[in-house]
N, C-alpha and C positions, 0 to 999 in steps of 0.2 A: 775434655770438651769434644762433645761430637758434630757433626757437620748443621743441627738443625741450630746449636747452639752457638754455633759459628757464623749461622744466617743473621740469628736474633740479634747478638752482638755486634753486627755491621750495621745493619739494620738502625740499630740504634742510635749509632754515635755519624751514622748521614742520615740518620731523616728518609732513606729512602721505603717504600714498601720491601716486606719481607719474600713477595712474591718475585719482585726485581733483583732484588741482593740474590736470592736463590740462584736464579738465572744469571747473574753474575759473575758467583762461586761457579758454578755448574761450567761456565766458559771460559774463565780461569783454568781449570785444573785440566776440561779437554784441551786447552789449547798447551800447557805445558805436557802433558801425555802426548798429545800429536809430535813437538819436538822431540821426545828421549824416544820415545819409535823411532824416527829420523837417526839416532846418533845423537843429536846436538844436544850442547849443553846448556840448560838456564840459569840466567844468572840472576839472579834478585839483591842488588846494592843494599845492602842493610843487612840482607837476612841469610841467602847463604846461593850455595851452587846445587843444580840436579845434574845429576848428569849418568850415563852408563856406563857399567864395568862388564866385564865375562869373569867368571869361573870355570874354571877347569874341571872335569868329568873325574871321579874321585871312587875311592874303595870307602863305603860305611859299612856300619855294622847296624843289624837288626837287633835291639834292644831287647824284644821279648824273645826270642829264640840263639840272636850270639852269631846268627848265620851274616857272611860276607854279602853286599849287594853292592851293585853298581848304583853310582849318583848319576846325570848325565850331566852336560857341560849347558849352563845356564848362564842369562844373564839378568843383570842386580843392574837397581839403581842404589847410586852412593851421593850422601846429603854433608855438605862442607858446610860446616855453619860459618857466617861470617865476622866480624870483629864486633861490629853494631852489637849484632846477636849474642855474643859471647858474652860481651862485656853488660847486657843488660840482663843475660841470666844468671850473671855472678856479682851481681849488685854493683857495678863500678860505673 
């Protein structure tokens, strides 16, 4: 599913226009991006947690050539799904 089909499908089941769900999605997702900038974590009861991790700067290896490169030290968002979630993606 991608994001237009994610409009359509809200859209649908409230009755709202798909121009409004849009703008809805759309302030939704900045507003959870504004928090994991921040540091902070979100939480969403049902579905699961966003939150930030770091990684550590690392030795990889160049696949086409074998030669050593440096990684640098990055940070990851990491996605906890929650019990709700689990247990509706494993049929229970």
């Amino acid at each position: 599913m991608n994001k237009q089909e994610l409009v359509d499908a809200v859209a649908a089941k409230t009755g709202d226009s798909k121009a409004a769900t849009g703008e809805a999605i759309d302030a939704v997702i900045a507003t959870i991006t504004g928090e994991l900038t921040k540091g902070k974590t979100v939480q969403l009861i049902g579905f699961g947690s966003l939150s930030t991790g770091a990684r550590a700067a690392r030795v990889g290896r160049n696949p086409a050539t074998g030669a050593e490169i440096q990684i640098a030290a990055a940070k990851t968002v990491k996605f906890t799904a929650g019990k709700a979630f689990k247990d509706a993606v494993n049929g229970a």
